[in-house]
C-alpha positions as CSV (number, residue, x, y, z in Angstrom):
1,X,25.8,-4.0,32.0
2,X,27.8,-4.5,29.0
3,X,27.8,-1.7,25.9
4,X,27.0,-3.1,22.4
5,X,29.0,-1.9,20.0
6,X,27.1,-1.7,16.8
7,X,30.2,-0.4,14.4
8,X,32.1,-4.1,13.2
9,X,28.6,-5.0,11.9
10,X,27.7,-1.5,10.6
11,X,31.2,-1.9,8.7
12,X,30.5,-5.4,7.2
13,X,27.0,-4.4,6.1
14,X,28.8,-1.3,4.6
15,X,31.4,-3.1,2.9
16,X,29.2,-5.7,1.7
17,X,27.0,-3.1,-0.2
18,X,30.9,-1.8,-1.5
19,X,31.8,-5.3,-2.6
20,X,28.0,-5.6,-4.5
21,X,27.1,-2.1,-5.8
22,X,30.7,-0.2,-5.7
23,X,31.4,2.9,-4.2
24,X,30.6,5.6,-6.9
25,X,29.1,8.8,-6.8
26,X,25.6,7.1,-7.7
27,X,25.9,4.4,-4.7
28,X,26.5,6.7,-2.0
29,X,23.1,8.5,-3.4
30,X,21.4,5.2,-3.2
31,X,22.5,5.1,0.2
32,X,20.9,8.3,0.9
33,X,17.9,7.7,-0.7
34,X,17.5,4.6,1.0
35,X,17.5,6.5,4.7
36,X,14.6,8.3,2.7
37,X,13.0,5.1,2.3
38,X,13.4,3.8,5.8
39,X,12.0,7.1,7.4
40,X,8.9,6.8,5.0
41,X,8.7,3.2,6.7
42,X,8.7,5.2,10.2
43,X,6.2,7.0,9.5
44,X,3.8,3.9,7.9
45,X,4.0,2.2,11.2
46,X,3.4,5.0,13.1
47,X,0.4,5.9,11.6
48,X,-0.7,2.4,12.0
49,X,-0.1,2.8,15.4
50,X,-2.4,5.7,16.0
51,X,-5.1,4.3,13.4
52,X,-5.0,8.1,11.6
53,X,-6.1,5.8,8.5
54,X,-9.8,5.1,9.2
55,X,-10.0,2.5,6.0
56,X,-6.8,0.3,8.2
57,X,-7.3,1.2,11.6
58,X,-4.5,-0.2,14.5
59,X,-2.5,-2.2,12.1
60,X,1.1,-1.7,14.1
61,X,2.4,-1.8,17.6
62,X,5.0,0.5,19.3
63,X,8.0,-2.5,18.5
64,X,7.1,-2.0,15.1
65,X,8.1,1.7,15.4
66,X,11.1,1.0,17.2
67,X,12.2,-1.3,15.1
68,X,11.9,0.9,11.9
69,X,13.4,3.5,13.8
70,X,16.6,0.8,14.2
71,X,16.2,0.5,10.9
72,X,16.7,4.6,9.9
73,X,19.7,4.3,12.5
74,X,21.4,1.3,10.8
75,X,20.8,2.7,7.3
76,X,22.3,6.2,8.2
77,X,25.2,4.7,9.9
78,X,25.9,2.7,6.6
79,X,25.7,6.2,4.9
80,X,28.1,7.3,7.2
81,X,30.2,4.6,6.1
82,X,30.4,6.3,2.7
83,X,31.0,9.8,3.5
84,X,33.8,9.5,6.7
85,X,36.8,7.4,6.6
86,X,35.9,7.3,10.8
87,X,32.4,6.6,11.0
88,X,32.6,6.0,14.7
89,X,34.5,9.0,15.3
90,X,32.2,11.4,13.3
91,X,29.0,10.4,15.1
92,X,31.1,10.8,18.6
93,X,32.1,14.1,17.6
94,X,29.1,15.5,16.5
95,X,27.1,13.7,19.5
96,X,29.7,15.7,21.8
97,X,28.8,19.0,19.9
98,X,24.9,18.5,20.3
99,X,25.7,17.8,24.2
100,X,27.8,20.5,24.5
101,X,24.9,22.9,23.2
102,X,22.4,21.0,25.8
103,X,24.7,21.6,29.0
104,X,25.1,25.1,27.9
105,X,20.9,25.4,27.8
């Protein structure tokens, strides 16, 4: 089984968004906000999964909730992009740390 990497695209989505809106103080907020967007978008799809709106009922699937969960991972890892100079290496750090405290529970 092979391991996709997902940080060469992460990094041409991230510098396409440079190249576009710049790299300022008020596009890395954007970026932030946008992860707020995207989680909003979770949670739409989940409730149409569960039908918790009588008026709409079932109107999404388990897919659709895993794919706007991709989409909160890809957005955050474009943040990420903005706020280390080694993305990958951040996320591997602080994925070690959260194991560490797991194998220590």
């Amino acid at each position: 089984m092979s391991v996709y990497d997902p940080w060469p695209s992460v990094r041409r989505f991230a510098a396409h968004l440079d190249q576009v809106n710049g790299t300022g103080d008020h596009e890395r907020a954007m970026r932030l906000v946008k992860l707020t967007e995207e989680i909003g978008e979770v949670s739409q799809a989940y409730i149409g999964l569960v039908g918790q709106n009588p008026r709409k009922g079932r109107t999404h699937t388990r897919e659709d909730v895993a794919a706007e969960l991709c989409d909160v991972v890809i957005t955050a890892m474009v943040a990420l992009c903005s706020f280390s100079d080694d993305p990958a290496r951040a996320l591997q750090d602080k994925i070690e740390k959260v194991d560490a405290r797991y194998m220590e529970a």
